[in-house]
C-alpha positions in Angstrom: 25.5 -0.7 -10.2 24.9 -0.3 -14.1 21.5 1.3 -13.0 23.2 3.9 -10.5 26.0 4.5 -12.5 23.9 5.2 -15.6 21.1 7.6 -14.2 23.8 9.1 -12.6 25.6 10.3 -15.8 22.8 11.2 -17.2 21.8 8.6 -19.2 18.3 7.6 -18.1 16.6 6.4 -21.6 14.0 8.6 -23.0 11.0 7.8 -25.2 11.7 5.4 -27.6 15.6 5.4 -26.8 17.6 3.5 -24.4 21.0 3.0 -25.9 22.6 1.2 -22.9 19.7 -0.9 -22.4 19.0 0.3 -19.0 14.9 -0.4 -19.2 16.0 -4.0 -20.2 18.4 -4.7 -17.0 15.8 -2.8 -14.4 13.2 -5.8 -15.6 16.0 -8.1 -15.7 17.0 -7.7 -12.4 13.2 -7.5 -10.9 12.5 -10.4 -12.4 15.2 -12.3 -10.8 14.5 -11.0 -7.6 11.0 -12.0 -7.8 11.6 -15.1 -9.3 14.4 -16.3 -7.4 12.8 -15.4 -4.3 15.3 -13.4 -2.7 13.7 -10.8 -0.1 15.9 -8.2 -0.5 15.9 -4.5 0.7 16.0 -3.3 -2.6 16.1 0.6 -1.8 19.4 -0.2 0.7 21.1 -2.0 -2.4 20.4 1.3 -4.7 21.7 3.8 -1.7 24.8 1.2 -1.8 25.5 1.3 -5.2 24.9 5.1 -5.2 27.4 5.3 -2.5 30.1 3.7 -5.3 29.6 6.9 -7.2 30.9 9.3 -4.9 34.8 9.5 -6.0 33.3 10.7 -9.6 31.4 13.1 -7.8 27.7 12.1 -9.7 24.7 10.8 -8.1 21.5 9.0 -9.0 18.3 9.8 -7.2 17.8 6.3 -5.4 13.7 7.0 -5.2 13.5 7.5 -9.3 15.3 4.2 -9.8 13.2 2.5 -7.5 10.6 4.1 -9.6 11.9 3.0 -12.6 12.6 -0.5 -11.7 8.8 -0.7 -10.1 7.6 1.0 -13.7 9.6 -1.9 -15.6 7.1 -4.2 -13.2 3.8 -2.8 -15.3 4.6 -4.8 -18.4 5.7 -8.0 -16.1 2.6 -8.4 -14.3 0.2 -7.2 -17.1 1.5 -10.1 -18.9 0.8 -12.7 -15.7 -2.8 -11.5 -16.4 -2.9 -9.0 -13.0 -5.4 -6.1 -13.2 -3.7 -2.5 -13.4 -5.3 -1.9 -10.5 -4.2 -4.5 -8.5 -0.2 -3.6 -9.5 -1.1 -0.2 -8.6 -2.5 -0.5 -5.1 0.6 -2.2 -4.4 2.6 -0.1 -5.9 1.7 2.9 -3.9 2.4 1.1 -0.6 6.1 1.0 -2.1 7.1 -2.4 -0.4 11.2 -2.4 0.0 11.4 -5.8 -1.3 10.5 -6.9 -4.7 9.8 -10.6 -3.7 7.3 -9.0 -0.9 5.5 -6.8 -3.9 5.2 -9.8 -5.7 3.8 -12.0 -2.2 1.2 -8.6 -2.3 0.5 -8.8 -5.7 -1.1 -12.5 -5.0 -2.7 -11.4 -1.9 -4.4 -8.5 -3.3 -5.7 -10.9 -6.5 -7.3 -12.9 -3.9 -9.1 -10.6 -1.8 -10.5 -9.2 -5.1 -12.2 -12.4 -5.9 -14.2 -12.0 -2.2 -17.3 -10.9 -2.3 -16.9 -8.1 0.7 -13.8 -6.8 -1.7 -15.8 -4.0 -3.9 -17.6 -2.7 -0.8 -14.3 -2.1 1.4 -12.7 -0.7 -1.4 -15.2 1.7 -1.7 -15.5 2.1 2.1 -11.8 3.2 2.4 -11.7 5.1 -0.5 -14.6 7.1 1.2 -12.2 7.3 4.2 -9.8 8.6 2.2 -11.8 11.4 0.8 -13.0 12.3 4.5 -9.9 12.2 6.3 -8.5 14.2 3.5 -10.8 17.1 4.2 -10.9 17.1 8.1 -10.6 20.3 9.6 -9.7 19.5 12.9 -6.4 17.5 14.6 -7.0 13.8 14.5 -5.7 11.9 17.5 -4.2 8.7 17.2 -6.4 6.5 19.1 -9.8 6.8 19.6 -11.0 7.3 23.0 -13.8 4.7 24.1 -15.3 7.3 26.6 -16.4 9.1 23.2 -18.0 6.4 21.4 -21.9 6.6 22.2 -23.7 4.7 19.2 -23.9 1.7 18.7 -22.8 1.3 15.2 -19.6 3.3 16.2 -19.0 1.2 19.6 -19.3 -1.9 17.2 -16.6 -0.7 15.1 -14.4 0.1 17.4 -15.1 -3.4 19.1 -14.2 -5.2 15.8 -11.1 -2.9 14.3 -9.5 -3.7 17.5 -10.1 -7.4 17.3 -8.7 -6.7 13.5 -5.5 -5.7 14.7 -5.1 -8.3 16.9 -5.9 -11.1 14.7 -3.7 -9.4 12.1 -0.7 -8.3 13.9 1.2 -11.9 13.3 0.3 -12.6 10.0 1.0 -9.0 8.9 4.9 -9.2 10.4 5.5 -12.5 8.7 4.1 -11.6 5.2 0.9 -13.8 5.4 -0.8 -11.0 3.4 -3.5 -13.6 2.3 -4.4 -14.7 5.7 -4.5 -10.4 6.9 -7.1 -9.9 4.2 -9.0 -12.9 4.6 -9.4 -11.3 8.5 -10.4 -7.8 7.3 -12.6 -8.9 4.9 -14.9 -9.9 7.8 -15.0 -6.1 8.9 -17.9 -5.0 6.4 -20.9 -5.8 8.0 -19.6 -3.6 10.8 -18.5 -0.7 8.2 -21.4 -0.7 5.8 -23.5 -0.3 9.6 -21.3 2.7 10.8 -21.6 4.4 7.6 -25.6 4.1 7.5 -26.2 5.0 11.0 -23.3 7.4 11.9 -22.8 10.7 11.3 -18.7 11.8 11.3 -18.6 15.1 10.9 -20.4 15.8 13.9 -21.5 19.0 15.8 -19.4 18.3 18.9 -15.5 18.8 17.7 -14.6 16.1 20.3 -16.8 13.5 18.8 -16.0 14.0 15.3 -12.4 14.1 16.0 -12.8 10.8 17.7 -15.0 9.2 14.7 -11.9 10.4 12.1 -9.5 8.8 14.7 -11.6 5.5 14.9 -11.5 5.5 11.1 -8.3 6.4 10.7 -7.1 3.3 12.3 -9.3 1.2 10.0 -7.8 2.9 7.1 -4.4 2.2 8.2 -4.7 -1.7 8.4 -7.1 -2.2 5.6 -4.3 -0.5 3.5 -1.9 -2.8 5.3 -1.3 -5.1 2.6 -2.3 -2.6 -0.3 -3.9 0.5 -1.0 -7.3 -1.3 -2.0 -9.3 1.8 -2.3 -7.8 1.1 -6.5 -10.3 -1.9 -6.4 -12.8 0.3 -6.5 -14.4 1.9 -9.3 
């Protein structure tokens, strides 16, 4: 409410000045969140306290205080030791809850420390890059009808076991156990890239390979946006 109430009169601190202390109650409040353990929809408690505001006829833009709040977090997690890259590949997932960012934060520090962690971070930040400058409609599935080498077929063969191993652990937060699963995916991605050409001739084909990736850049940046990882 103190949050809401002050962005929404205008009052959000700037440079060095913060006369109601609002930088010191966004931590305040993240901290015990995350340190109380309370997994709660923290976006839905800013729309609600926005939502006080209306008989004075202000409002404060819920996604900049999420922002801010998350900001406040920098500071908080530098000081636990965690890497700026790790806050920020989990930061750009913008997870609702705060106590779930935090559950992330832990997961992402120990998939770092596996030695398959630099080479899929590099691997989907190369997806990134290639989906980013496709030219043609990418479907949502791949179609197995398409796949015709054997690097691509193996692939396919293990992001589809990914998902499956990963579906359970991924809807009850067991963020360490989904990356632990995916982190057994590189031998079969270091393989497609060496042996497969995307951007093929045939627009079926390549549409198909940019699919097939596609869906192993979704789940690898399931728990965080490790393409940061890499350098």
């Amino acid at each position: 409410d103190t949050l809401a109430g002050g962005f929404a009169a205008g009052l959000k601190p700037t440079g060095n000045k913060d006369p109601f202390a609002l930088r010191r109650n966004a931590l305040g409040l993240a901290r015990t969140v995350i340190e109380s353990g309370f997994d709660l929809d923290l976006l839905a408690l800013l729309t609600a306290a926005n939502k006080a505001l209306r008989a004075s006829n202000v409002q404060a833009d819920v996604a900049e205080l999420y922002d801010f709040i998350l900001d406040r977090l920098r500071g908080y997690y530098a000081d636990k030791g965690v890497p700026a890259s790790h806050f920020n590949a989990v930061a750009e997932l913008k997870p609702k809850s705060l106590y779930d960012f935090d559950r992330r934060i832990d997961a992402i520090g120990t998939f770092a420390q596996l030695p398959e962690a630099a080479a899929l971070a590099a691997a989907n930040k190369r997806i990134g890059n290639i989906l980013k400058k496709a030219d043609i409609e990418i479907p949502g599935m791949e179609d197995p009808a398409l796949l015709g080498e054997p690097a691509e077929l193996a692939l396919a063969e293990a992001v589809e076991a990914a998902y499956d191993d990963t579906g359970h652990a991924l809807s009850q937060g067991d963020y360490v156990d989904v990356l632990a699963h995916l982190a057994r995916l590189r031998p079969q991605v270091d393989a497609f890239f060496d042996a497969v050409m995307v951007n093929a001739d045939d627009p079926k084909v390549r549409a198909n390979r940019l699919a097939l990736l596609k869906r192993l850049a979704d789940r690898l940046g399931s728990v965080a946006a490790i393409e940061h990882l890499s350098a």
